[in-house]
Structure formats: C-alpha cells, structure tokens
N, C-alpha and C positions, 0 to 999 in steps of 0.2 A: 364959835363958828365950827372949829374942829367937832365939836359937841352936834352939834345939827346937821351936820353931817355925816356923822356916824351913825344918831339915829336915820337920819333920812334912808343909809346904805341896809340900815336893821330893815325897818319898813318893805325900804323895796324887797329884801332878800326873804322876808317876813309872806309879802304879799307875793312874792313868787313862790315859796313854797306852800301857801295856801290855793294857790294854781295848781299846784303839782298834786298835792294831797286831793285837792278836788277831779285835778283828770283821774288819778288813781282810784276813787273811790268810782269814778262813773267807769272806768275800763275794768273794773273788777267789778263792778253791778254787770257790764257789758258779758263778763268772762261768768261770771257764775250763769246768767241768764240760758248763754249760750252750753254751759255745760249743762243747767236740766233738763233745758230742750234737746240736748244730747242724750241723757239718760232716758227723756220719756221718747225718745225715738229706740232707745234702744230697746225698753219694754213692750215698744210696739213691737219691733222686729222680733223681739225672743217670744213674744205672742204668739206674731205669726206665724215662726218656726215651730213652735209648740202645734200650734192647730195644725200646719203641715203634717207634723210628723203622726200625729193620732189620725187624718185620713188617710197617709200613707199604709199605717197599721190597719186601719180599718180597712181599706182597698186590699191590702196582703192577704188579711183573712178572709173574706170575700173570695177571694181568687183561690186561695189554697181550700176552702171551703168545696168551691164549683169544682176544681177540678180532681177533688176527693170523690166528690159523687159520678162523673162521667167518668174515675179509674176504676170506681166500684161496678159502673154500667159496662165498660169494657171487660171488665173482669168475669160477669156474670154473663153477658153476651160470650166469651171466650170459652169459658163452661159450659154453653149451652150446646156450641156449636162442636167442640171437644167430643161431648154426652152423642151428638147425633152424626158425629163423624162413626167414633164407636160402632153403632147401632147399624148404620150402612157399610162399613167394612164387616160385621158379621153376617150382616143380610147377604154380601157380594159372598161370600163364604157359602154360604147355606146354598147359593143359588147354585155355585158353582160345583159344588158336590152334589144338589140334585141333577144339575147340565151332567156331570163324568156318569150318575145312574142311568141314567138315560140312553147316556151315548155308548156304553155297554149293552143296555137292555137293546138298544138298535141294530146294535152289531151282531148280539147271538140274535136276533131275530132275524136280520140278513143270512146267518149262517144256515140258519133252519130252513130257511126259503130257500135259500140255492141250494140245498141237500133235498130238499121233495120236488125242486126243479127236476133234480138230476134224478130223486125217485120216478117222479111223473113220468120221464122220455124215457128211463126206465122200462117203468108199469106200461108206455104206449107201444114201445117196442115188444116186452110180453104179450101183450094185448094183441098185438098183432101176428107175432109168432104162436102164442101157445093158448090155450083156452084155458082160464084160471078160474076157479071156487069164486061161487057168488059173495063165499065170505071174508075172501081175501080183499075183494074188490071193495066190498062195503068197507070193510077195516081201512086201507085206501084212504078211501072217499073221506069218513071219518076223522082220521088223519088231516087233509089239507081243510076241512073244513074246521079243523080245530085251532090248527093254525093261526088259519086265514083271521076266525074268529080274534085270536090271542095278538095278531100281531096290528088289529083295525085295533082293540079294547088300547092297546099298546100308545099307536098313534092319537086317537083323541088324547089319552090321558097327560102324553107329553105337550098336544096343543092346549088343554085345559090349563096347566102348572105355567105353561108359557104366557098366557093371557093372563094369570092372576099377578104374575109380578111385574107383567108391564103396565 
C-alpha cells in the first residue's frame, strides 16, 4: 500500500512536472516569438532610420548645393555693382572737374565783361568828350565783338557738355 502510494505521489509529481515542462516550453516558444518579432521590429526601425538619414543627406546637399549657387549669384551681382559703382564715382569725378573749368572759364569771362563795361562808359564818355581815330574806334568795336563772340561760343559749349551728361 505504502508502495502505491508512493508511486501514485511519483505519477502525480511526474505529471506535474510534465505541466510545468509543457508551460515552459509554450512560454519560451511565447518568449522567443516575441523576441523576433522584436528583432524584425527592430530592423524595421534601423531601416527606417537608415532611409532617414540618407534623405536627410541628400536634402543637406541639396540645400548647401542651392545655396552655393545663389552665394555665387550674390557674389557676382556684388562685383558687378562694386565694377559700376567705380565707374560712376569716376564719371562724378570727371564731371566735376569739367563743372570747376567751367566755373573758371565763367568767371574770367565775367571779368572781361565788366572790364569792356567799364571800357565801353569809358569809350562813351570819350566819345562824348573828345573826337577819337576811326581806328581806335574800329579796334573798340573789334574788341567787344570778339568777346561777345568768345563769351556766346563759351556759353553753348558749357550748355552742350551739360546736356550730354544728363
């Protein structure tokens, strides 16, 4: 009896550890399943991240690409505008030193004028008081008509040079 007993106690301890060995086997089928489906989740994600990072690269250069050529177009714009800055600060130059010949050649020609003014009231006050050589007179004449010429050739030329630079 003690004997059938014993077995019986083997049996049941028997067929509980055949329980046990069988959850084990199904919780570690359970456990492995779930780790590949862990691993192939993770090759997804390092995929993804992979393909991330190569548009990421590829959007960088892209970008550092575009804005190489638009540093290159401001740079050649910046040159150009540099080149024609130049060009108008010598022009202002040129203009300005013909404007000081000018405003010289105006001023001795003012000065000549108000000297054959002051000749002319002169010569009309001779004229008046003393009888003078028809060849004084002509010489004179001569005189303010040379002028006059010099100082009209004067004035166009300065409104001529005025008009070509405006």
């Amino acid at each position: 009896e003690r004997l059938l007993y014993h077995e019986s106690c083997l049996a049941h301890l028997h067929g509980r550890r055949m329980d046990q060995e069988h959850r084990f086997r199904q919780q570690a089928e359970k456990l492995s399943l779930q780790f590949r489906e862990a691993m192939q989740m993770k090759t997804v994600e390092e995929q993804r991240l992979e393909h991330a990072r190569e548009c990421y690269q590829e959007l960088e250069a892209a970008r550092k690409e575009r804005l190489s050529g638009e540093l290159e177009e401001i740079d050649r714009q910046r040159k150009h505008l540099l080149g024609r800055r130049d060009e108008l600060v010598k022009k202002r130059d040129e203009v300005e030193v013909q404007y000081q010949e000018m405003k010289q050649t105006v001023d001795r020609l003012r000065e000549e004028a108000a000297k054959l003014q002051v000749d002319c009231k002169v010569y009309q006050v001779d004229v008046n008081q003393l009888p003078e050589s028809e060849a004084k007179m002509k010489e004179r004449q001569e005189q303010r008509q040379s002028l006059a010429l010099r100082l009209r050739d004067q004035q166009e030329k300065n409104h001529s040079r005025r008009s070509a630079h405006h």
